[in-house]
C-alpha positions as CSV (number, residue, x, y, z in Angstrom):
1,X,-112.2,208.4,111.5
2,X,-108.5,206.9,112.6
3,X,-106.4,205.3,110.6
4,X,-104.5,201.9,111.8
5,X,-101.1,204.9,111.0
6,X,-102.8,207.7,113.5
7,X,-104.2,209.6,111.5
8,X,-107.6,211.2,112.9
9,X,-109.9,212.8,110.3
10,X,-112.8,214.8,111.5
11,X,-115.2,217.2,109.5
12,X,-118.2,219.2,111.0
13,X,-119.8,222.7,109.7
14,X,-117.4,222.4,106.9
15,X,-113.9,222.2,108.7
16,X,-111.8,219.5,108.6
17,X,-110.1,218.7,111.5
18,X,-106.9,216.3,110.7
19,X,-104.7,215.5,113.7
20,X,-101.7,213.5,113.8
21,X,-102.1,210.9,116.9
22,X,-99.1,209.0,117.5
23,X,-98.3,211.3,120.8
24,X,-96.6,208.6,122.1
25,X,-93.6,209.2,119.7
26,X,-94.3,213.1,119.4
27,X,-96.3,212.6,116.6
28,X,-93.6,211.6,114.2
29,X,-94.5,210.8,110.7
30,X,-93.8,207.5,109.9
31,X,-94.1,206.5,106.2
32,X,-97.9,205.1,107.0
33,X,-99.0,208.7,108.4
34,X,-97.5,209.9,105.3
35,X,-99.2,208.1,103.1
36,X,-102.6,208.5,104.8
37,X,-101.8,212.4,104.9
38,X,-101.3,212.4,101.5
39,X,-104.4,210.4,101.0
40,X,-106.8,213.2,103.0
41,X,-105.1,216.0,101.5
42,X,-105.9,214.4,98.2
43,X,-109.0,213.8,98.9
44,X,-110.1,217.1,100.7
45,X,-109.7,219.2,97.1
46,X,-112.5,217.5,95.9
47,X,-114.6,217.4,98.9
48,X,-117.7,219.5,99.0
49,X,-118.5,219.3,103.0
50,X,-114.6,220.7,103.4
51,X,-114.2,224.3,102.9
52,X,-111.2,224.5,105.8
53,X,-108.3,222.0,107.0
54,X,-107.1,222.4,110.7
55,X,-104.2,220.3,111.3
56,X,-102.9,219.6,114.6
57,X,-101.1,217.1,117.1
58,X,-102.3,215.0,119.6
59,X,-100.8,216.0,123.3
60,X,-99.4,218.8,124.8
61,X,-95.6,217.8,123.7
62,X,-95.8,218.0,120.1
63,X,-97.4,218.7,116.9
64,X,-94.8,216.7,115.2
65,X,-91.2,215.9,115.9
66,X,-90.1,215.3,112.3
67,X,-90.2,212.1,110.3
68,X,-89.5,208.7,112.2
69,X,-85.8,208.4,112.7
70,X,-86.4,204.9,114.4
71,X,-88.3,203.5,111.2
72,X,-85.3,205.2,109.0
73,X,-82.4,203.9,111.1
74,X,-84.4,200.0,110.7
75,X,-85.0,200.5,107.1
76,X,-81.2,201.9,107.2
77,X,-80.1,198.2,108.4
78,X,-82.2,196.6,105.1
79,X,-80.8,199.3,102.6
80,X,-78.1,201.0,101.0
81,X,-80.2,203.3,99.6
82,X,-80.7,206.5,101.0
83,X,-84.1,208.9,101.4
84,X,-84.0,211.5,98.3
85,X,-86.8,214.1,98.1
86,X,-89.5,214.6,95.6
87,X,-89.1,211.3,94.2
88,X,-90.5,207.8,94.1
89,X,-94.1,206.3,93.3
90,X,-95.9,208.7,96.0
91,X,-96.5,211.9,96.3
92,X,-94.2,214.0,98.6
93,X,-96.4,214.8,102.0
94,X,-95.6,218.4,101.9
95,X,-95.9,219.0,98.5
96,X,-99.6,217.6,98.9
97,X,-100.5,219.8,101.8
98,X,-99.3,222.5,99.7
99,X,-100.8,222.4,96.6
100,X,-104.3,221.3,99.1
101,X,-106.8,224.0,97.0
102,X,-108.6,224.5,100.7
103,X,-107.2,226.9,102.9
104,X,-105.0,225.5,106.2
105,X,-103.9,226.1,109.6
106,X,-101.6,224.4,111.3
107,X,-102.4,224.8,115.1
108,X,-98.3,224.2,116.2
109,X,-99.5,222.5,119.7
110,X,-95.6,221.8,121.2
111,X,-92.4,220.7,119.4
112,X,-92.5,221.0,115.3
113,X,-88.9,219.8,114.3
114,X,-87.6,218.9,110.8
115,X,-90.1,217.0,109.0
116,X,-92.9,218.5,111.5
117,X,-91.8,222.1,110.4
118,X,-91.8,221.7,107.3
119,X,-95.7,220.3,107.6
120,X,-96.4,223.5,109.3
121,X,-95.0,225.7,106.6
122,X,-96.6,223.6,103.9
123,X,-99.7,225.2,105.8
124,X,-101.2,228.3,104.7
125,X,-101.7,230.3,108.2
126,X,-100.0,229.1,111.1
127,X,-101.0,229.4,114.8
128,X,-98.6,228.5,117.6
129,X,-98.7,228.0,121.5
130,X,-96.6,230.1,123.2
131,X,-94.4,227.1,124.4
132,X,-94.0,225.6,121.1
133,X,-90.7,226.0,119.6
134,X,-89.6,225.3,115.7
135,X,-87.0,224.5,113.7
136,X,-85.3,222.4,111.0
137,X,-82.4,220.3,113.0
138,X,-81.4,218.4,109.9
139,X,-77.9,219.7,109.8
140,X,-77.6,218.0,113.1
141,X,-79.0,214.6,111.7
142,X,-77.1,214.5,108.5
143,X,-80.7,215.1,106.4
144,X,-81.7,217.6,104.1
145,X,-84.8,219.4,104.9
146,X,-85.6,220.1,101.1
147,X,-89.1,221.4,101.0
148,X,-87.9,223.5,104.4
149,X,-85.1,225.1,102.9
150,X,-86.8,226.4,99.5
151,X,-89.8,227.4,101.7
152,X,-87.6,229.5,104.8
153,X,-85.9,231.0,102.1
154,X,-88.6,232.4,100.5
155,X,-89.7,233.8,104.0
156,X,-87.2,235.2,106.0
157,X,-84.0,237.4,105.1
158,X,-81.1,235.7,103.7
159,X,-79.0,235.6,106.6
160,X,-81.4,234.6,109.1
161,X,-82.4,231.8,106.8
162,X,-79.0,230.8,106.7
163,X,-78.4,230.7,110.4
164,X,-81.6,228.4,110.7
165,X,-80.2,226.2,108.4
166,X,-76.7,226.1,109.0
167,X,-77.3,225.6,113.1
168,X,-80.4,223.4,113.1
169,X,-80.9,225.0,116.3
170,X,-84.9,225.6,117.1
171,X,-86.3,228.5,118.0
172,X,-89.0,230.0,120.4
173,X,-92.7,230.6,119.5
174,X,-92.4,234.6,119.7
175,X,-89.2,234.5,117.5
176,X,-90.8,232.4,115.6
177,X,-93.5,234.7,115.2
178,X,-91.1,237.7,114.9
179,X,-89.7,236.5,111.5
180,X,-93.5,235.7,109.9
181,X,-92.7,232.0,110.5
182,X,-96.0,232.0,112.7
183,X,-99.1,234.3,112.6
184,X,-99.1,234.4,115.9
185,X,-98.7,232.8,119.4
186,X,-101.6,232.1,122.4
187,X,-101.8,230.9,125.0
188,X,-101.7,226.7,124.8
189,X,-105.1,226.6,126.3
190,X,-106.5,228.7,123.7
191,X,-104.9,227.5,120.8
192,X,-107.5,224.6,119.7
193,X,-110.2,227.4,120.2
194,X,-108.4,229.9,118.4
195,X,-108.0,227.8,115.2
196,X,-111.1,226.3,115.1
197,X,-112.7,230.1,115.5
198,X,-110.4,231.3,112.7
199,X,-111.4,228.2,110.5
200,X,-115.3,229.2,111.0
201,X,-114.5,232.9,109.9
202,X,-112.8,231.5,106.8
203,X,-115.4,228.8,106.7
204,X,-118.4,231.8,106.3
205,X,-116.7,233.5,103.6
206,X,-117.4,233.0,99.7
207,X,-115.6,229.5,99.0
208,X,-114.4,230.3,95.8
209,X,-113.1,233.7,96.2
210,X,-110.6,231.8,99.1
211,X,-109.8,229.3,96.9
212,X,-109.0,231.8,94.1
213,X,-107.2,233.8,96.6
214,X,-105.3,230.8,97.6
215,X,-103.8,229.5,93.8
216,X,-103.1,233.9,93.2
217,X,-101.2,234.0,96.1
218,X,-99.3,230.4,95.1
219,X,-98.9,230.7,91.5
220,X,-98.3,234.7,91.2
221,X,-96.4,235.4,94.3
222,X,-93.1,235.0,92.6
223,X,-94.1,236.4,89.4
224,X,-93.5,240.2,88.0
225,X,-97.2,241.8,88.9
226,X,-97.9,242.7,86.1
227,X,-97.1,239.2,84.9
228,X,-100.0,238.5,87.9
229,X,-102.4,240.6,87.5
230,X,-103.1,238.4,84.3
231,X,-103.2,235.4,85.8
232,X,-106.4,233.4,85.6
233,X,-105.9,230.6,88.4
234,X,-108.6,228.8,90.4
235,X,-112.2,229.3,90.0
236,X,-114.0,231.9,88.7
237,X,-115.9,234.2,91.5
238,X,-116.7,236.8,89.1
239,X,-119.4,235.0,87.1
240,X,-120.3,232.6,90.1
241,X,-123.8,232.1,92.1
242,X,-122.2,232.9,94.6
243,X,-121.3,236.8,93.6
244,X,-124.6,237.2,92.7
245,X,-126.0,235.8,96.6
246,X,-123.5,237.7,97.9
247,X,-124.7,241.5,96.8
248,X,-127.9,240.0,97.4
249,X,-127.5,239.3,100.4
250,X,-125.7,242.4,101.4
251,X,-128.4,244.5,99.9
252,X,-131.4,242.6,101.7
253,X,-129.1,242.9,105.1
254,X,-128.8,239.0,105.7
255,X,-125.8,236.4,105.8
256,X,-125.4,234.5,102.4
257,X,-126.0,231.2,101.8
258,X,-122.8,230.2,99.6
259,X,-123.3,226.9,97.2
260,X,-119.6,226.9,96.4
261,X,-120.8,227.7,92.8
């Protein structure tokens, strides 16, 4: 499916494969693609055919260049009224990808600026060809890169994270991938392979114990552990079908048939 914004939603042996397709201006996320992106994301937590979200970019230039600075600088001309995050009537794109209850890669296929970043890092695992290069260029552009900020500073030290911020210059893939910003880099012609192998081996583990994993890491990572180790968040494995087909299936030496249940 392709939506009239470029938006291309695809889902086979229980992957989704989202790619933004507007290569044509890097990807860039006009407020359509936004809106459709938060309308799949939405929509893939209650899905039962999607156990795994791969999102990508069309092309070889970019996974996504940022938001659309031509459709801000026309909306500029009608407006006096600026672009604030986390508010109006929709939800914020990032903050949807996010809080997505599915695990996600982001396969970072060429430039991921600003906006296009900070859809990477709303992404669980992150992928990245080796000539793809990152960063968060707002400083340069007079933006604010909101969600990018909170999220850089949670990952890298303080004064790298500052230097990011303050320079809005980009940076390499292997740098990238020096700091934790990326899992790791491959080769461009392996990258689509990579991820959609990495999405099956997520894909054939127990669904619920992911998505348990997933809202422990989210909800307790900031906590005191022991604060954490009480939390109850996402569903329950422990009293699931599923634990019981999976000893089963250990014990009869066969793969398990998970019901997501």
């Amino acid at each position: 499916m392709r939506t009239e914004n470029g938006l291309v939603v695809e889902v086979a042996d229980r992957v989704a494969r989202v790619t933004l397709d507007r290569p044509e201006r890097l990807n860039a996320l006009s407020t359509g693609l936004q809106r459709d992106l938060v309308t799949a994301f939405d929509g893939f937590v209650d899905d039962p055919d999607v156990w795994v979200v791969v999102l990508t970019g069309a092309g070889e230039k970019a996974f996504c260049a940022g938001v659309d600075l031509r459709e801000i600088r026309e909306n500029d001309a009608d407006s006096d009224r600026g672009l604030r995050p986390m508010g109006g009537a929709s939800r914020n794109v990032f903050e949807t990808v996010l809080e997505c209850t599915k695990p996600t890669i982001a396969a970072i296929n060429g430039w991921a600026l600003g906006g296009g970043f900070e859809l990477a890092l709303a992404c669980d695992i992150r992928l990245a060809a080796d000539h793809a290069r990152v960063g968060l260029p707002e400083a340069k552009r007079g933006m604010g890169a909101n969600f990018g900020a909170h999220l850089v500073g949670r990952m890298l030290p303080p004064g790298i994270a500052y230097e990011l911020l303050y320079t809005g210059d980009d940076l390499a893939a292997a740098d990238a991938a020096r700091w934790g910003l990326v899992n790791r880099v491959v080769p461009a012609a392996d990258l689509a392979g990579d991820a959609a192998s990495l999405a099956a081996r997520i894909a054939a583990n127990a669904p619920l114990t992911v998505r348990r994993y997933k809202a422990a890491l989210g909800k307790g990572g900031s906590l005191p552990l022991s604060a954490a180790l009480r939390l109850d968040v996402g569903p329950d494995p422990y009293t699931s079908e599923d634990r019981v087909e999976g000893v089963a299936a250990f014990v009869e030496k066969r793969d398990p048939v998970w019901r997501a249940r």
